[in-house]
mmCIF file of the N, C-alpha and C atoms, coordinates in Angstrom:
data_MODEL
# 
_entry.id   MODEL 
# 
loop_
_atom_site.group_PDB 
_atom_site.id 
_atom_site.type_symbol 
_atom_site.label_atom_id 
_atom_site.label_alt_id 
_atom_site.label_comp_id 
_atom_site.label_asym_id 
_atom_site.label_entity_id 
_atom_site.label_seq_id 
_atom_site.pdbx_PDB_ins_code 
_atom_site.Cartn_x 
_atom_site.Cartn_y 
_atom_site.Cartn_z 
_atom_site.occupancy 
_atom_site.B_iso_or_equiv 
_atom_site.pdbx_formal_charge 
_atom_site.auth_seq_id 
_atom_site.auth_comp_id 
_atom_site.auth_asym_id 
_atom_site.auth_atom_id 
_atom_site.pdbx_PDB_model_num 
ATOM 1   N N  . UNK A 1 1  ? 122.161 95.902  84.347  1.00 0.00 ? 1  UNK A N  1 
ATOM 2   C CA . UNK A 1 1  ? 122.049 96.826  85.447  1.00 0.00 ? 1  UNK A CA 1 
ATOM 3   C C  . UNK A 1 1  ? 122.397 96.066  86.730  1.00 0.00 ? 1  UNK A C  1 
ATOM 4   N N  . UNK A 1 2  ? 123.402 96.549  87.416  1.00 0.00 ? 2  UNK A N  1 
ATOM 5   C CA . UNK A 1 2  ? 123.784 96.309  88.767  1.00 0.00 ? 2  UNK A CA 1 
ATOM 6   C C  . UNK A 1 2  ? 122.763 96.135  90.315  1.00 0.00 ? 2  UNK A C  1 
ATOM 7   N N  . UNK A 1 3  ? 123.265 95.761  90.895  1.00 0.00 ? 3  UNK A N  1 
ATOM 8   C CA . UNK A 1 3  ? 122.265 96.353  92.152  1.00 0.00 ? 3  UNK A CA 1 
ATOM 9   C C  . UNK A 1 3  ? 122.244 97.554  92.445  1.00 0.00 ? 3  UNK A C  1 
ATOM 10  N N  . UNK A 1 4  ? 123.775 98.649  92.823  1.00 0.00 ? 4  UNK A N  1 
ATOM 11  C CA . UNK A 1 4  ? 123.626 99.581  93.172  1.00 0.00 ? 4  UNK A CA 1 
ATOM 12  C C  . UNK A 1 4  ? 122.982 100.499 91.738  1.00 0.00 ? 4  UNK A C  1 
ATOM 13  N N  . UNK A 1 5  ? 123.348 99.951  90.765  1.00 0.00 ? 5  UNK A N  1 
ATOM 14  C CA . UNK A 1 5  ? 122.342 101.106 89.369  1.00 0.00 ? 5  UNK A CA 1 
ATOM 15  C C  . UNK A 1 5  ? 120.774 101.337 90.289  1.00 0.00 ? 5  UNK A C  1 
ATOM 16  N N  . UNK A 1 6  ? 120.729 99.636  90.184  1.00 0.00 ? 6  UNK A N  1 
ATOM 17  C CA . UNK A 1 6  ? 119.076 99.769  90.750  1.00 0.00 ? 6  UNK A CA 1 
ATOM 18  C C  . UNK A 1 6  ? 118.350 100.104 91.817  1.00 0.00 ? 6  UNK A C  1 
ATOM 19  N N  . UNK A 1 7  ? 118.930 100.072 92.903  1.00 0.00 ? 7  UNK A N  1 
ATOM 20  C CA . UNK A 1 7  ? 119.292 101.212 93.943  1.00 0.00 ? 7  UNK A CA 1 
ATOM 21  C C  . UNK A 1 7  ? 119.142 103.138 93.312  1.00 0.00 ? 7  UNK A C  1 
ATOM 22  N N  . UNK A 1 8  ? 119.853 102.992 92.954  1.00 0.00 ? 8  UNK A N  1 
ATOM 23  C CA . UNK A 1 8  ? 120.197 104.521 92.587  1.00 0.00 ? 8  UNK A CA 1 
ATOM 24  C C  . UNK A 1 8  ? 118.844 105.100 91.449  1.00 0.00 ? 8  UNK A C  1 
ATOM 25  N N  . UNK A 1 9  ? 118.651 104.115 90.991  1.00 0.00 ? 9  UNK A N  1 
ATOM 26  C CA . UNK A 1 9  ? 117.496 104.450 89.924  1.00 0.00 ? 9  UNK A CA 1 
ATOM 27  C C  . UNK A 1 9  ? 115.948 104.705 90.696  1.00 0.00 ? 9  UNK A C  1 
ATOM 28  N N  . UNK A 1 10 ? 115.763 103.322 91.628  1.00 0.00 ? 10 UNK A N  1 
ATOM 29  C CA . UNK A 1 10 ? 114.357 103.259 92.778  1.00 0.00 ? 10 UNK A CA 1 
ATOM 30  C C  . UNK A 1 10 ? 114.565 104.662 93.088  1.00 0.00 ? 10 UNK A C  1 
ATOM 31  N N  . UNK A 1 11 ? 115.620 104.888 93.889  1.00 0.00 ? 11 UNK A N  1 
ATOM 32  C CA . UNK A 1 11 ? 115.696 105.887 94.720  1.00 0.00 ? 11 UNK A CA 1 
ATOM 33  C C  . UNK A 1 11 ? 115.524 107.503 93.774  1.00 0.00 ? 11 UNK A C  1 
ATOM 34  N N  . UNK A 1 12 ? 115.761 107.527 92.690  1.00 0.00 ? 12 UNK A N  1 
ATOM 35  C CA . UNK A 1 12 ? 115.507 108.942 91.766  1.00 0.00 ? 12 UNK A CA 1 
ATOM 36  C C  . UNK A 1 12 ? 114.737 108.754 91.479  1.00 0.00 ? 12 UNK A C  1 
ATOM 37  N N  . UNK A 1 13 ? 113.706 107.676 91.054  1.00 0.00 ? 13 UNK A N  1 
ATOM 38  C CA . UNK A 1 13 ? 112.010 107.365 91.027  1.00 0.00 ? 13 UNK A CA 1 
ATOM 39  C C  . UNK A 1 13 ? 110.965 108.160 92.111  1.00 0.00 ? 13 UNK A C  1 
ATOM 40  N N  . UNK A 1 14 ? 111.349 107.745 93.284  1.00 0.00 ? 14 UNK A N  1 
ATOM 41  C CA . UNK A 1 14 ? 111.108 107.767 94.295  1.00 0.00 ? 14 UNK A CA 1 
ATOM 42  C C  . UNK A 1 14 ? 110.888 109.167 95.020  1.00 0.00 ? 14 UNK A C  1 
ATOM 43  N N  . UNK A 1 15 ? 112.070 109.605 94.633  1.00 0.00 ? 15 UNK A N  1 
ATOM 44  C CA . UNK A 1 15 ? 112.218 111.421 94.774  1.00 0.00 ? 15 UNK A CA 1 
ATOM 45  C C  . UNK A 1 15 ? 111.625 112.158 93.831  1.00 0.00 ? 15 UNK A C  1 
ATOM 46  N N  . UNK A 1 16 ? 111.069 111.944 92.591  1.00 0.00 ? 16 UNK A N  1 
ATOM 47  C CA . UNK A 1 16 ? 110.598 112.413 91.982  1.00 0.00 ? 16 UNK A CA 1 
ATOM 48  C C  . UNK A 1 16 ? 108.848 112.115 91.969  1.00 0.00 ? 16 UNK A C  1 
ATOM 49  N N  . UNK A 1 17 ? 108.930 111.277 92.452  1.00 0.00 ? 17 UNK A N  1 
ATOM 50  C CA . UNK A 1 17 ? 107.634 110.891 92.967  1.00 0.00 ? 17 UNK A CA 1 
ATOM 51  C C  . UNK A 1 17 ? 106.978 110.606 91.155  1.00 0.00 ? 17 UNK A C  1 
ATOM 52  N N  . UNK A 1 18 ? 107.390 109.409 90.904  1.00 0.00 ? 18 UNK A N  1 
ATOM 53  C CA . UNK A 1 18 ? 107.331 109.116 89.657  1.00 0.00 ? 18 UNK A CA 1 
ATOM 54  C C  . UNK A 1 18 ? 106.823 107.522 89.361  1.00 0.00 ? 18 UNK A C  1 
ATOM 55  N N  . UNK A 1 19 ? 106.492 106.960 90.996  1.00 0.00 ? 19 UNK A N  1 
ATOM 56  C CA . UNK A 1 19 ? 105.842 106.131 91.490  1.00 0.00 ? 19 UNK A CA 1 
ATOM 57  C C  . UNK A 1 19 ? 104.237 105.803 91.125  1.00 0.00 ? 19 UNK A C  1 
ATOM 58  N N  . UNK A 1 20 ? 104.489 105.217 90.420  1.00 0.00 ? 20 UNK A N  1 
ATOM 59  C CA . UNK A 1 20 ? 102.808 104.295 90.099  1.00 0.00 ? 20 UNK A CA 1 
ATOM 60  C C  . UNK A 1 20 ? 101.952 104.053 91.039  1.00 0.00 ? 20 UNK A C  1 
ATOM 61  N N  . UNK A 1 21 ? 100.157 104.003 90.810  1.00 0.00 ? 21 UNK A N  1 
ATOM 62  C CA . UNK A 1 21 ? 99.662  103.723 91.617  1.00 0.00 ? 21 UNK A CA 1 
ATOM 63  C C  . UNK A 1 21 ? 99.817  102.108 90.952  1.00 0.00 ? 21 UNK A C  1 
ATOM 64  N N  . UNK A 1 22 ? 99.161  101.362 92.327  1.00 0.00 ? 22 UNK A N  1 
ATOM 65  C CA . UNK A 1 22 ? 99.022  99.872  92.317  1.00 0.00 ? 22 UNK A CA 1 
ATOM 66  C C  . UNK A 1 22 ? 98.766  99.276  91.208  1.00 0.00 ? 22 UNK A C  1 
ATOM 67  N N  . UNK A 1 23 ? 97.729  99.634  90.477  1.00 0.00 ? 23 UNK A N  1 
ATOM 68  C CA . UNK A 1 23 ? 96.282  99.055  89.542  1.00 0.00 ? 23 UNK A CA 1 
ATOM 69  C C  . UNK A 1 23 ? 97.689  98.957  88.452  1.00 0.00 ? 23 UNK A C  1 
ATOM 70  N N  . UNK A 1 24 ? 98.498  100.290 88.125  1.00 0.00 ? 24 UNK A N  1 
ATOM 71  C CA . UNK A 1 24 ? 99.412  100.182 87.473  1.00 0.00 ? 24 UNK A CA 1 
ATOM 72  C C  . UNK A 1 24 ? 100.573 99.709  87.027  1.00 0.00 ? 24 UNK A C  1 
ATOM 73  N N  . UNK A 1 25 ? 101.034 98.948  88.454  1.00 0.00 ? 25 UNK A N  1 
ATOM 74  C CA . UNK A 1 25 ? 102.253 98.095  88.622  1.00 0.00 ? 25 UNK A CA 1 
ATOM 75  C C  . UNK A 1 25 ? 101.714 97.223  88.555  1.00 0.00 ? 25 UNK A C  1 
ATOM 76  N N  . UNK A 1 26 ? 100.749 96.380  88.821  1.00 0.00 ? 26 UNK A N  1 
ATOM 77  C CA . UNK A 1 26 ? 100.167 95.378  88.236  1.00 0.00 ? 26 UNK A CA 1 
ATOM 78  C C  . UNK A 1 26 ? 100.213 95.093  87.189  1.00 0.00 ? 26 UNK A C  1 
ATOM 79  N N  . UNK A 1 27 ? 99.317  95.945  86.246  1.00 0.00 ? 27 UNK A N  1 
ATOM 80  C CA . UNK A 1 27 ? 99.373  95.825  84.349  1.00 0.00 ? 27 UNK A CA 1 
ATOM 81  C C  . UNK A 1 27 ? 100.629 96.018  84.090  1.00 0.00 ? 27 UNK A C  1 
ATOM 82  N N  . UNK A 1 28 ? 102.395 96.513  84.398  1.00 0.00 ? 28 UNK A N  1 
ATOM 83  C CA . UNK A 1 28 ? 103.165 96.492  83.653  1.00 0.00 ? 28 UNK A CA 1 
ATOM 84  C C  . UNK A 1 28 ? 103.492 94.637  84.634  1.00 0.00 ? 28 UNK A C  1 
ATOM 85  N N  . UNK A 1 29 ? 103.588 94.328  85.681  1.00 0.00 ? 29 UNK A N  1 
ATOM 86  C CA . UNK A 1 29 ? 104.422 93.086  85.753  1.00 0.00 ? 29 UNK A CA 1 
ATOM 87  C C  . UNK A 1 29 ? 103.233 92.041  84.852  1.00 0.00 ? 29 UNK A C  1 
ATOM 88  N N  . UNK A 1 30 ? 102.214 92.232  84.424  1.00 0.00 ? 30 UNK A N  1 
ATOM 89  C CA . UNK A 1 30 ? 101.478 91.726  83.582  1.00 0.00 ? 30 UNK A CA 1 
ATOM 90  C C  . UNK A 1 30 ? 102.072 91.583  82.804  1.00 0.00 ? 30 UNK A C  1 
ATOM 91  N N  . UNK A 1 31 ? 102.379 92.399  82.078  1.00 0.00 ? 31 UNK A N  1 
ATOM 92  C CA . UNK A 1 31 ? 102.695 92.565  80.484  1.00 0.00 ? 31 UNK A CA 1 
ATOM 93  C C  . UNK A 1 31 ? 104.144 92.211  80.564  1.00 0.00 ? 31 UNK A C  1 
ATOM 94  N N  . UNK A 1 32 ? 104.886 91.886  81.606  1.00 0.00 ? 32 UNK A N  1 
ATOM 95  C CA . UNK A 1 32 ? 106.529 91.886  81.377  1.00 0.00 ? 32 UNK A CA 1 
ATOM 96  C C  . UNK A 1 32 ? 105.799 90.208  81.778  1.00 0.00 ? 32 UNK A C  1 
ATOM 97  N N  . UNK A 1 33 ? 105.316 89.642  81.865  1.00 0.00 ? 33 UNK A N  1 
ATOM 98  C CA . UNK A 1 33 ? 105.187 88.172  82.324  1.00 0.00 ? 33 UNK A CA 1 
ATOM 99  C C  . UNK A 1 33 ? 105.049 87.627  81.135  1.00 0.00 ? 33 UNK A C  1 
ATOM 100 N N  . UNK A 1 34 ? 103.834 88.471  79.979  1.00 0.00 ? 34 UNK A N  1 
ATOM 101 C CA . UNK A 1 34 ? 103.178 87.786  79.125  1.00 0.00 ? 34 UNK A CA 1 
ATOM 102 C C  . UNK A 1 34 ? 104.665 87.660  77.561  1.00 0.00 ? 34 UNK A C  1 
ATOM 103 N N  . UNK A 1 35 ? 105.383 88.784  78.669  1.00 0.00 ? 35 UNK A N  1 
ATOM 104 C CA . UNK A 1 35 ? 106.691 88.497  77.246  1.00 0.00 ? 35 UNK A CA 1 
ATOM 105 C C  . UNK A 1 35 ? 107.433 87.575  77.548  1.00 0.00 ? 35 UNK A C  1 
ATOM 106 N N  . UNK A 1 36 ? 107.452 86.649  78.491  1.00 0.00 ? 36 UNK A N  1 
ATOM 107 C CA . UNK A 1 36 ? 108.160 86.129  78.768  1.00 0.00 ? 36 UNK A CA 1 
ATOM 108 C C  . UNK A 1 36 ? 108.285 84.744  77.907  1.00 0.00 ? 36 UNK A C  1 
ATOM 109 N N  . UNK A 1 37 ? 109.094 83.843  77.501  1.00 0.00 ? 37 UNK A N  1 
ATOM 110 C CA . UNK A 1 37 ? 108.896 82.585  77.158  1.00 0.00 ? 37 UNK A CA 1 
ATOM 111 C C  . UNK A 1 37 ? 108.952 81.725  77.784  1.00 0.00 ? 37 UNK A C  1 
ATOM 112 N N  . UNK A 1 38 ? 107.373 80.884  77.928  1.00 0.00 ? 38 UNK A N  1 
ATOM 113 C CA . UNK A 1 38 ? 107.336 79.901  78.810  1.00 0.00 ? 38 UNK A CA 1 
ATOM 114 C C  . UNK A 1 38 ? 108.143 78.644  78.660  1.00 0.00 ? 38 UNK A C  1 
ATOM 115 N N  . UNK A 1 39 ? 109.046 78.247  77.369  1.00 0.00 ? 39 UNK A N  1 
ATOM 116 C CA . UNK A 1 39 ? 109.742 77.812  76.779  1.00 0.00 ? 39 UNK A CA 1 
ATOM 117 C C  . UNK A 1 39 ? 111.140 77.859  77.649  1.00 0.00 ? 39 UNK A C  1 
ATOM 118 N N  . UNK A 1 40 ? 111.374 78.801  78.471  1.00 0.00 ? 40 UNK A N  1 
ATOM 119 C CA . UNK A 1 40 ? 112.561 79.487  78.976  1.00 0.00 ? 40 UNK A CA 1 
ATOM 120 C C  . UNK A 1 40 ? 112.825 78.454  80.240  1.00 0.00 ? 40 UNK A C  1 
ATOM 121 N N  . UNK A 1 41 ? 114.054 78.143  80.267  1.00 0.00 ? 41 UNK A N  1 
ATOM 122 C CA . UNK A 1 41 ? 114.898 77.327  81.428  1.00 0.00 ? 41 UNK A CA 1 
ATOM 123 C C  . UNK A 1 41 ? 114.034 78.188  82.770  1.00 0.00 ? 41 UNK A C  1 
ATOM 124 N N  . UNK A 1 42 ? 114.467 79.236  82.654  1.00 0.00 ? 42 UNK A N  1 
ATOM 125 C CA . UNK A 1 42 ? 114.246 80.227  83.692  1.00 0.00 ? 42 UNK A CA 1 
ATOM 126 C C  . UNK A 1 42 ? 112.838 81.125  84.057  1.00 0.00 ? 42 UNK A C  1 
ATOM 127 N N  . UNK A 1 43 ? 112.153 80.536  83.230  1.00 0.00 ? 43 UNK A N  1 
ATOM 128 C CA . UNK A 1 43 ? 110.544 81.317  83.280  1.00 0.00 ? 43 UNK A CA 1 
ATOM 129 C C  . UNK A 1 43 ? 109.629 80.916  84.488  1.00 0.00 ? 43 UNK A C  1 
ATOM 130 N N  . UNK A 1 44 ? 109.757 80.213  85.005  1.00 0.00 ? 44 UNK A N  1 
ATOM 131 C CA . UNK A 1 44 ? 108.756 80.142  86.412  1.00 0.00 ? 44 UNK A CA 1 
ATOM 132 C C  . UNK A 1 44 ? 109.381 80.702  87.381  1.00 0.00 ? 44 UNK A C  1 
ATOM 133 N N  . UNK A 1 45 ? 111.125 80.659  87.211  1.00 0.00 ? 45 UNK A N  1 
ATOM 134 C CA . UNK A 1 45 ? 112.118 81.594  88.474  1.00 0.00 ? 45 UNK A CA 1 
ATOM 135 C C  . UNK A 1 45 ? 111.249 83.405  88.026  1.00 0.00 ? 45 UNK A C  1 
ATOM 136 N N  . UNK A 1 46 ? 111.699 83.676  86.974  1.00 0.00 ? 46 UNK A N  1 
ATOM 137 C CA . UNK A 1 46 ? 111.168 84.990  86.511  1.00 0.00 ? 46 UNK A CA 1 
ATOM 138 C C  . UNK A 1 46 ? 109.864 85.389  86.469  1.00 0.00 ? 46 UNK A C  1 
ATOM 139 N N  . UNK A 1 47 ? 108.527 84.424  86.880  1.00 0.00 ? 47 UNK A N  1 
ATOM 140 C CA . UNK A 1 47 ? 107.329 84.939  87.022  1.00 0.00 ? 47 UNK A CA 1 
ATOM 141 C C  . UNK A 1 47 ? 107.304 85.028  88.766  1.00 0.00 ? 47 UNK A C  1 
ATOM 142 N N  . UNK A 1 48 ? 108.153 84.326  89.061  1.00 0.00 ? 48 UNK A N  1 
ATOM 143 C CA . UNK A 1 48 ? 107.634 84.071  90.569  1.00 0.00 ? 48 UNK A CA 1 
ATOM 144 C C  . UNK A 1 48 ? 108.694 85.316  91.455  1.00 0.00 ? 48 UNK A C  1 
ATOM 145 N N  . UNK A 1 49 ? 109.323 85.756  90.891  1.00 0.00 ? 49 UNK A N  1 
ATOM 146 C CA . UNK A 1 49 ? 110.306 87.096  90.947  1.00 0.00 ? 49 UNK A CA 1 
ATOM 147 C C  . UNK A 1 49 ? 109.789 88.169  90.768  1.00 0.00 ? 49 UNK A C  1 
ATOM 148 N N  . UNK A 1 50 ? 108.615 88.262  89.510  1.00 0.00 ? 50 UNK A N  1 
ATOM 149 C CA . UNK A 1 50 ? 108.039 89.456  89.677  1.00 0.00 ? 50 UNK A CA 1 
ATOM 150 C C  . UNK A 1 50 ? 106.772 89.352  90.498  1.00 0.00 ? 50 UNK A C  1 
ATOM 151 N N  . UNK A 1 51 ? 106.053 88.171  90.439  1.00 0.00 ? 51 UNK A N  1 
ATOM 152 C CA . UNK A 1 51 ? 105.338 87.947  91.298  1.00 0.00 ? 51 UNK A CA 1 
ATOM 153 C C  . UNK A 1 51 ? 105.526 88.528  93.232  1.00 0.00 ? 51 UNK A C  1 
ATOM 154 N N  . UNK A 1 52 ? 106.560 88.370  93.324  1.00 0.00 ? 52 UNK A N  1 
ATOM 155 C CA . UNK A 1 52 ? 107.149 88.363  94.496  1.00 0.00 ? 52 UNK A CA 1 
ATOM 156 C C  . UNK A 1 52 ? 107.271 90.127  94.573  1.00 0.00 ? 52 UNK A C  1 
ATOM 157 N N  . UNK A 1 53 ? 107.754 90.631  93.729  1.00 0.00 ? 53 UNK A N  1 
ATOM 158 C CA . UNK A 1 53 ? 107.780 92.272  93.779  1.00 0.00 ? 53 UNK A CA 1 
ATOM 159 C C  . UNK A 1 53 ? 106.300 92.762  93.448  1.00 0.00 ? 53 UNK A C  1 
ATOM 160 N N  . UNK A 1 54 ? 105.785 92.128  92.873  1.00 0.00 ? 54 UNK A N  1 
ATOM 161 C CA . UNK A 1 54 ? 103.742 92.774  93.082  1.00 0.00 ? 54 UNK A CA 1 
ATOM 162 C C  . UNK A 1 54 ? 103.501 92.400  94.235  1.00 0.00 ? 54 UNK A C  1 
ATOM 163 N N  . UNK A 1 55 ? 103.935 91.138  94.927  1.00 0.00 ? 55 UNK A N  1 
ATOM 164 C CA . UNK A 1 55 ? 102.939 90.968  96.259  1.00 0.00 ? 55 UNK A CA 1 
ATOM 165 C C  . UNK A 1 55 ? 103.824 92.229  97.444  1.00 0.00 ? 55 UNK A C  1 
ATOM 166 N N  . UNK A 1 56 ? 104.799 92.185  97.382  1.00 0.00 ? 56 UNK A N  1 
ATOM 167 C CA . UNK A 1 56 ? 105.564 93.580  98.297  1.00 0.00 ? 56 UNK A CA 1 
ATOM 168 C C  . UNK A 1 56 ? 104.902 95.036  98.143  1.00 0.00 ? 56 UNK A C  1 
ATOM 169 N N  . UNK A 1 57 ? 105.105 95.307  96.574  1.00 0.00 ? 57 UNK A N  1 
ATOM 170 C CA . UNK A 1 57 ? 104.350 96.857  96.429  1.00 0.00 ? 57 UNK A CA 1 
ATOM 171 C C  . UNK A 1 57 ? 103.014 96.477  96.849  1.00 0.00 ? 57 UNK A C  1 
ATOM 172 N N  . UNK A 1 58 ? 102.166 95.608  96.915  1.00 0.00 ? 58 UNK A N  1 
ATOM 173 C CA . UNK A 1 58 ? 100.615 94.826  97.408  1.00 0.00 ? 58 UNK A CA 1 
ATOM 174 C C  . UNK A 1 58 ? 100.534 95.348  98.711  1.00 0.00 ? 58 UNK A C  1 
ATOM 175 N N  . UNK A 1 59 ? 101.470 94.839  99.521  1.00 0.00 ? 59 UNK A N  1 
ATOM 176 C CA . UNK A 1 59 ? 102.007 94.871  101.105 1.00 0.00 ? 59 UNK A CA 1 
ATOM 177 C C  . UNK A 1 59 ? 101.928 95.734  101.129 1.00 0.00 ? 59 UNK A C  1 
ATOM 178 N N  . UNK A 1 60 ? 102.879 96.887  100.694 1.00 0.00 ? 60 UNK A N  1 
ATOM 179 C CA . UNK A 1 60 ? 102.778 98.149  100.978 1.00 0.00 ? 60 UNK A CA 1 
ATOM 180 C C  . UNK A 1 60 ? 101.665 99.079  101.083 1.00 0.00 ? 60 UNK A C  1 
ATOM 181 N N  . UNK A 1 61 ? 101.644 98.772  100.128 1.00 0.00 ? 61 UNK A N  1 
ATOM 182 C CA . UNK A 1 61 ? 100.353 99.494  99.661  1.00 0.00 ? 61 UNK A CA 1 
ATOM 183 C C  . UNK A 1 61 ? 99.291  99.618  100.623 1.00 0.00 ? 61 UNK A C  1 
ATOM 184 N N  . UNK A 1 62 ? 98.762  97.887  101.126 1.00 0.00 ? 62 UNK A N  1 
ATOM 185 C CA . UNK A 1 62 ? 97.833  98.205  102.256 1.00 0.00 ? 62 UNK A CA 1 
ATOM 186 C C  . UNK A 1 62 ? 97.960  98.588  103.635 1.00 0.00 ? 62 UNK A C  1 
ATOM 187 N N  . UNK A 1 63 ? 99.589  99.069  103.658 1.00 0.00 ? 63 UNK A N  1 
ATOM 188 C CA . UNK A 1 63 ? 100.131 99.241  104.782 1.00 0.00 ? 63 UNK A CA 1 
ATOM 189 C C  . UNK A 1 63 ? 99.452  100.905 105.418 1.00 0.00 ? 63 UNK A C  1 
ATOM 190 N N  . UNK A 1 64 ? 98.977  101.358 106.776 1.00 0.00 ? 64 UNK A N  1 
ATOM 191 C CA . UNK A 1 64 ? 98.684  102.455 106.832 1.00 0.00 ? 64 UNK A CA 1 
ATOM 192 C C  . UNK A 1 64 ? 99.537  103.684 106.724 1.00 0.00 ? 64 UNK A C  1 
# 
């Protein structure tokens, strides 16, 4: 998937209001972490990536 796919996808999420609460985006970047292999060249880039997109929806979230 591209950027603009992913673009285009947020954004039909979004309009549909198909948006998770918090508690929930949490438990899935959970569970996409715990698949990860820590074994992997690239596994601390990829926890700290989704990490980085929980602490934003976080941000948001407590935003008024």
């Amino acid at each position: 998937m591209n950027r603009a796919d992913v673009a285009s996808r947020l954004s039909m999420l979004a309009d549909q209001e198909s948006v998770s609460p918090t508690d929930e985006t949490i438990a899935h970047a959970a569970a996409l972490i715990e698949r990860l292999d820590p074994r992997s060249p690239c596994y601390e880039a990829n926890v700290e990536m989704l990490l980085s997109l929980e602490a934003t929806i976080w941000a948001l979230q407590a935003m008024p």
